[in-house]
C-alpha positions, 0 to 999 in steps of 0.5 A: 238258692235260686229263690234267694237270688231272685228275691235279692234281685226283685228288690229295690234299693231303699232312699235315704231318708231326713238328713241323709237325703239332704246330704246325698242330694246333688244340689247339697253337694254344690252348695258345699263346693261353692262354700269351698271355693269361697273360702279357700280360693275368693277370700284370700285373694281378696284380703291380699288384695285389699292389703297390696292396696293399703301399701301402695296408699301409704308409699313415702319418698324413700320406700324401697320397692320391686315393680311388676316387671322386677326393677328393684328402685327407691321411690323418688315421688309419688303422684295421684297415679305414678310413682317416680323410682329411682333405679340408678344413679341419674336413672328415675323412671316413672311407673304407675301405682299398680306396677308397684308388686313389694314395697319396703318401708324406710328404715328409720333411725332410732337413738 
C-alpha cells in the first residue's frame, strides 16, 4: 500500500497536448474574452449610437421629443447645432441636438 502512494506521488502530471494546449492556455482564454466583450458589450452600443444619430439628422418641425434632462416638447426649429422645443404655450427653449434622448416622429394624416 505503501508503494502505491509513493508511486502515485512521484508522478507527475501530464500537459495537454495539440488543441487542448491551446484551449487551456491563459493567452487563449483573454482572447475569448475580448471577442466576449466585443460583441456583448461594444457593439451594440455602437449601433445604438450610431441610430440616436440618424434621428437626431432627420428632426422636422413637429416631431415630439423627450430631452436628456426629461422635458417632453415639440420641436419648433431646428439649426445646424440646437433645436428650438416648444414645452408650453409661450414657453421655446433651446437645446443642443445631443440633449435630444427620444424623438417621435409626426404623425401624418392620411385619407
Amino acid at each position: 500500500m505503501i508503494t502505491l502512494f509513493n508511486t502515485l506521488a512521484q508522478t507527475t502530471p501530464q500537459k495537454p497536448e495539440g488543441f487542448a494546449a491551446l484551449l487551456a492556455s491563459p493567452a487563449f482564454m483573454i482572447v475569448i474574452m475580448i471577442v466576449m466583450f466585443y460583441f456583448l458589450l461594444i457593439r451594440p452600443q455602437q449601433r445604438q449610437r450610431k441610430e440616436q444619430a440618424a434621428r437626431i439628422a432627420a428632426l422636422k418641425n413637429g416631431d415630439k421629443v423627450i430631452t436628456t434632462a426629461g422635458l417632453h416638447g415639440i420641436v419648433h426649429n431646428v439649426k445646424d447645432a440646437t433645436v428650438m422645443v416648444k414645452v408650453a404655450e409661450g414657453t421655446i427653449l433651446e437645446f443642443d441636438k445631443p440633449a435630444i434622448a427620444t424623438v417621435t416622429k409626426k404623425e401624418t394624416k392620411e385619407a
